[in-house]
N, C-alpha and C positions, 0 to 999 in steps of 0.2 A: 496804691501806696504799699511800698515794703514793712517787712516784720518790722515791730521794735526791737532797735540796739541799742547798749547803754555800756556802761566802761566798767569793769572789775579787774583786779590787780591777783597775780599767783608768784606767792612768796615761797622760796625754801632756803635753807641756812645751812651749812656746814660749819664748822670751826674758820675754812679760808675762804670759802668762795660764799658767799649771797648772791642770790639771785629775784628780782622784782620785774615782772613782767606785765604791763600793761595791757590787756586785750580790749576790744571792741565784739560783744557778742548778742545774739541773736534772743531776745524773752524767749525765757524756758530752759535754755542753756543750766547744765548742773555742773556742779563742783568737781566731779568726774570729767565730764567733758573739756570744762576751762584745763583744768592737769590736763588733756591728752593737747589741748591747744596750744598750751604755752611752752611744751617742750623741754621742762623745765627737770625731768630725766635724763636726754638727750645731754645736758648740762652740768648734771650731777649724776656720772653712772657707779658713784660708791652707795648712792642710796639705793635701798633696793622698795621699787612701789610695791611691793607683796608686804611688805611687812611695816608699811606708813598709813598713819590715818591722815584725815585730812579734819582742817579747822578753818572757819570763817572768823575772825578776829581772835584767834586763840579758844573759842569753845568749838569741839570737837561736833561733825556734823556727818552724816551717812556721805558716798560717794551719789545717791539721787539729789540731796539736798536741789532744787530750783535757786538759782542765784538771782538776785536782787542788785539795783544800778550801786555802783562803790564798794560791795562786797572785797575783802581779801580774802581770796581763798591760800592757805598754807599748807605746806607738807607738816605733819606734825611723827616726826623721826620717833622711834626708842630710845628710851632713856639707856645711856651707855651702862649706869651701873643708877640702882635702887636709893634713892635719898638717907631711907632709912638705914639701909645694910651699910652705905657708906659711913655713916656717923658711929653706928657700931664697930668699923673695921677703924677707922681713926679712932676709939676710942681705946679700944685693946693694944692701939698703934701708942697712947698717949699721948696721942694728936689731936686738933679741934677744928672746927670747917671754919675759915678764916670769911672773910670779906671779899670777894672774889675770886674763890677759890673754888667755887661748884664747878660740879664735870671737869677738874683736873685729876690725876693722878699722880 
């Protein structure tokens, strides 16, 4: 009888493009591996994987992390600019972070 396989999902997001890739993978399979799988690079070459962590439902996980069946693995990007630094810079602006309004400029 073959390895167990089981389905996990590898998400990454830009402003236009999202991308949600469905895999079929082998027990053992890491979070690292699933990204080299899903190619999900290839797709998004403004991101750069040198400078991306990666997350299993949004908390942040090593690239060994062992994936588990239904797992989402995510690209989790750099923030463009500091939450804090930006309420500061709108506040000197006389400006206030609105409702929809994060990560705009």
């Amino acid at each position: 009888m073959g390895a167990e396989r089981f389905t996990v999902e590898v998400a990454c997001a830009e402003a236009e493009l999202q991308t949600l890739v469905t895999l079929e993978v082998a027990a053992g399979c890491t979070a690292g591996d699933a990204l080299a799988l899903s190619g999900v690079f290839d797709r998004h070459p403004a991101v750069d994987p040198g400078r991306c962590a990666i997350g299993i439902f949004g908390s942040e996980v090593p690239r060994d992390r062992v994936l588990r069946p239904g797992d989402r693995v995510e690209v989790l990007r750099p923030l463009a600019e500091d939450p804090r630094e930006r309420r500061r810079r709108l506040a000197r602006e006389g400006r206030t972070m609105k409702a929809g309004s994060a990560g705009r400029r």
